[in-house]
N, C-alpha and C positions, 0 to 999 in steps of 0.2 A: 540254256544258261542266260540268254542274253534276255530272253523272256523274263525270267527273274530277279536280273538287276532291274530289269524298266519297272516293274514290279516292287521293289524295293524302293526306287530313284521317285516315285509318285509317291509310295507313304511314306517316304521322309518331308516331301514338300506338305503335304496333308496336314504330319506332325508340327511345323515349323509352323504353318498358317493357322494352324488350334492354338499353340501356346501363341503368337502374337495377336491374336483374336484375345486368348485371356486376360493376356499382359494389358490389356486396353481397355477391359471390363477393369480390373481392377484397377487401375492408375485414372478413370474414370471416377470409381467409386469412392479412390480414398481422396481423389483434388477435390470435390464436388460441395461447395462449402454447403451449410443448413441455411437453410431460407431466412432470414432476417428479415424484421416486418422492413418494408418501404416508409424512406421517412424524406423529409423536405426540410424537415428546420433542423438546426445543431446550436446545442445553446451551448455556449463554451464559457467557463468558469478559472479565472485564473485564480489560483489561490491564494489566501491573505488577503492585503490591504490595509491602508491605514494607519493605526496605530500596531498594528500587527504584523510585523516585517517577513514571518517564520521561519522557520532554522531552530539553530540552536545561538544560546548567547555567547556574545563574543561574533561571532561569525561577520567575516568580512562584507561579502557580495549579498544583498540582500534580495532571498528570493520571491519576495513579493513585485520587484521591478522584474526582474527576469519573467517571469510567470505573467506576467500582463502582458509585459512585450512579444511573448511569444503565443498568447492567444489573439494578439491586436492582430500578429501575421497573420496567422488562422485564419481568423475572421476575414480579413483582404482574400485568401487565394477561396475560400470557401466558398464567397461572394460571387467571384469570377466564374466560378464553376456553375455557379448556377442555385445554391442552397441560400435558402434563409437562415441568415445566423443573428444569433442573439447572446448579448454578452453578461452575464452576472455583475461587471461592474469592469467597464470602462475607463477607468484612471484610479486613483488614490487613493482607494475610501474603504471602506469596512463593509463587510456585509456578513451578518452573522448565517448562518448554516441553516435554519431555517428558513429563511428567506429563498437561497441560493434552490432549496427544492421547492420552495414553492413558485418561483420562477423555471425551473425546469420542469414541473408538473403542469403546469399553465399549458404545454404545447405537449397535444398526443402524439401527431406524427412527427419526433422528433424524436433523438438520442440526446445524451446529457456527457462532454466532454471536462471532466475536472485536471488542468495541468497545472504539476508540481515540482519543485528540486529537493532532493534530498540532504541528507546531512548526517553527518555522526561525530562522535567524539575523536573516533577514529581518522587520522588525515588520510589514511592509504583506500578507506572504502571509494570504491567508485562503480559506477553499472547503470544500469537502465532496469527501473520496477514499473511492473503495470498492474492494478488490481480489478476486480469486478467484484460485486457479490449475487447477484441472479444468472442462471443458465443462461438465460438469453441477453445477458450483456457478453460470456465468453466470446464468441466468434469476434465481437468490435475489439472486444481487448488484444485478441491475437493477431488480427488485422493490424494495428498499430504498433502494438509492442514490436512485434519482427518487423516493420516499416524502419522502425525508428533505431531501432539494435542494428540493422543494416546501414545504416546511415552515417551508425557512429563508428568509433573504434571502443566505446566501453566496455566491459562486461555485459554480460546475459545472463540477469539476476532474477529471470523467469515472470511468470505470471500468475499472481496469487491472488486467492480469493480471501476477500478479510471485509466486514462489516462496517467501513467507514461510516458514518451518517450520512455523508449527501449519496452514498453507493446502496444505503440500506432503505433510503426513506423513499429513493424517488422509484415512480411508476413506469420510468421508461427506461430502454436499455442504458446503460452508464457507466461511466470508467473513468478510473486518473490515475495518470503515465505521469512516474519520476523520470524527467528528461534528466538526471545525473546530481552528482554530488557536491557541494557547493564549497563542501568543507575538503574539498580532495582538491589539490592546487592545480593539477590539469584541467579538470573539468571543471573548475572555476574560470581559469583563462579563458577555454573555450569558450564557454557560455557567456562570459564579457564582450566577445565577437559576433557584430551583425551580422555575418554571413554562415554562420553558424546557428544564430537563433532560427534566421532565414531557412537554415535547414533542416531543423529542428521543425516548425510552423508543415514544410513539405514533408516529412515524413508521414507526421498524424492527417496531414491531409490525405495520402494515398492512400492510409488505412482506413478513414473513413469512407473515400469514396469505394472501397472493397476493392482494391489493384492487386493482382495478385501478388502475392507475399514471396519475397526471395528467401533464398536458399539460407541461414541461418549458424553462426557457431551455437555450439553447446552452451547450455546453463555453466555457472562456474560451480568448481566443486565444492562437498558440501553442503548444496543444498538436496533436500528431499522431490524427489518426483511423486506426484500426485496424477490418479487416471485423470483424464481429459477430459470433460465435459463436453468436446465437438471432439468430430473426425479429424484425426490428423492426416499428411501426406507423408506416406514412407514410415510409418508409423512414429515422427520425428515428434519430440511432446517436451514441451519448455512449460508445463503448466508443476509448478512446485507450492510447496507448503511453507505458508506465511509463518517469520516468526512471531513468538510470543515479543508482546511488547508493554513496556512497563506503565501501565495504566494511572491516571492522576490519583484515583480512587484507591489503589494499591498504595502507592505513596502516601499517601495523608492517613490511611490505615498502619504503615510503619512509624509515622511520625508521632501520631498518639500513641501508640504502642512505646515509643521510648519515653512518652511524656508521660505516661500509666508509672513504667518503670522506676521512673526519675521520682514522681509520687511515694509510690510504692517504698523508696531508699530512703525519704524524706521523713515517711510516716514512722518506719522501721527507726533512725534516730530518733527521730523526737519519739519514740512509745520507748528505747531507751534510758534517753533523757529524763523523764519521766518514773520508769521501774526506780532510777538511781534515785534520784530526789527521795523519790516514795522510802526506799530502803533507807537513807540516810535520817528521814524522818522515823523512823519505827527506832531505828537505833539510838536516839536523842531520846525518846519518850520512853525508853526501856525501863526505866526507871520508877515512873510511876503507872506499868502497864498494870497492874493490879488493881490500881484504882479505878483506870478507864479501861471500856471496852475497846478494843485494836479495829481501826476503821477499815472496811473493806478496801482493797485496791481498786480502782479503776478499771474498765471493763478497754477492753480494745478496742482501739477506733475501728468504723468498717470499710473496708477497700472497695 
């Protein structure tokens, strides 16, 4: 008997040392980020400028100062660390979108960091969005995003993938992170506070520098989860689907389209206007229609 407890007493420890041996390949395999090339320079992009405040109109705090101020940090702790940074524009001034990639295309080993606030009509929206559009910008976007979502108290409005121009054009890894809503009057205040920009500037620095990423709330509800383009940990995945968004080119396509319409109602009275006259002429001339040939009507105008 007692042969056969020791017996037992060894392949439970056997058992115990296989599954912690697993549990270790695995929690190995799922932390293990993908190799993201090695870079040195970070060229950071605050966005707007100029005569270009961005937001929406009306809008209080303008997020073209915020968005400087908080790449200016950037830049300072980036520096300290040891990275070459380079700024899209450095105070006041405009820089059109083509430009801004072709100064982030100018350095290969480099990422391309675009920081933004968000805005809606809506005063209640508030969160933290981070976009990419190549495979190998996701790992920076997730590094940062969960940096920065940890940092705050906003929402986790996930990490989506959407075709911006400077995210579409340039040749190196690339992302821009809505540090929050500007039109949501908490996170307006906030973002009025140095020491919040200040933490704000540290967030995206840890993700940059690849710090490991803490533990995370969920996406808020409503949005769509999308597969993941990197390995997640614990199979945890904030990677969701961008919404549709109302495009200039849409708009000016509706606006003609009511101007068509407006035509269209215009043409329709005056060809009216017109049948009437004509009709009131044929009745006046009824008279001597025997003698004259009846003149054809009018042909309709063409839309």
């Amino acid at each position: 008997m007692a042969t056969v407890l020791a017996k037992l007493l060894r392949l439970r420890k056997a058992t115990v040392a296989l599954i912690c041996f697993l549990f270790c390949v695995v929690l190995t395999q799922n932390s293990k980020a993908e190799p993201d090339a090695r870079f040195n320079t970070v060229v950071i992009d605050a966005g707007h400028g100029g005569f270009d405040r961005g937001g929406i109109p009306g809008q209080r705090v303008a997020e073209k100062t915020m968005a400087l101020d908080v790449g200016q940090r950037l830049r300072k702790k980036l520096r300290e660390a040891g990275y070459q940074v380079i700024m899209t524009r450095d105070s006041d001034f405009f820089v059109p979108l083509p430009a801004r990639v072709a100064i982030a295309n100018a350095h290969r080993d480099a990422i391309f960091v675009c920081i933004h606030f968000n805005a809606s009509t809506r005063a209640g929206a508030n969160g933290i969005e981070t976009y990419y559009y190549g495979n190998d910008s996701a790992r920076l976007a997730a590094n940062i995003h969960r940096h920065v979502v940890a940092g705050t108290n906003s929402d986790n409005r996930g990490i989506r993938r959407r075709g911006y121009y400077v995210l579409r054009r340039t040749s190196i890894p690339a992302v821009l992170v809505e540090c929050g809503f500007l039109t949501n009057p908490t996170e307006a205040r906030l973002a009025l506070q140095s020491s919040y920009r200040d933490g704000l500037a540290d967030r995206i620095a840890d993700g940059i520098m690849g710090k490991p990423t803490p533990s995370n709330r969920p996406v808020v509800a409503g949005l769509t989860r999308v597969p993941a383009p990197i390995r997640q940990p614990f199979n945890y995945n904030d990677f969701v689907r961008a919404e549709p968004e109302r495009s200039r080119s849409s708009h000016r396509t509706h606006s003609s389209a009511k101007k068509k319409s407006s035509r269209k109602k215009s043409t329709s009275s005056s060809t009216k206007k017109k049948s009437s006259t004509t009709s009131s002429k044929k009745k006046s001339s009824s008279s001597d229609s025997t003698k004259k040939k009846k003149k054809p009507s009018e042909e309709e105008p063409n839309e």
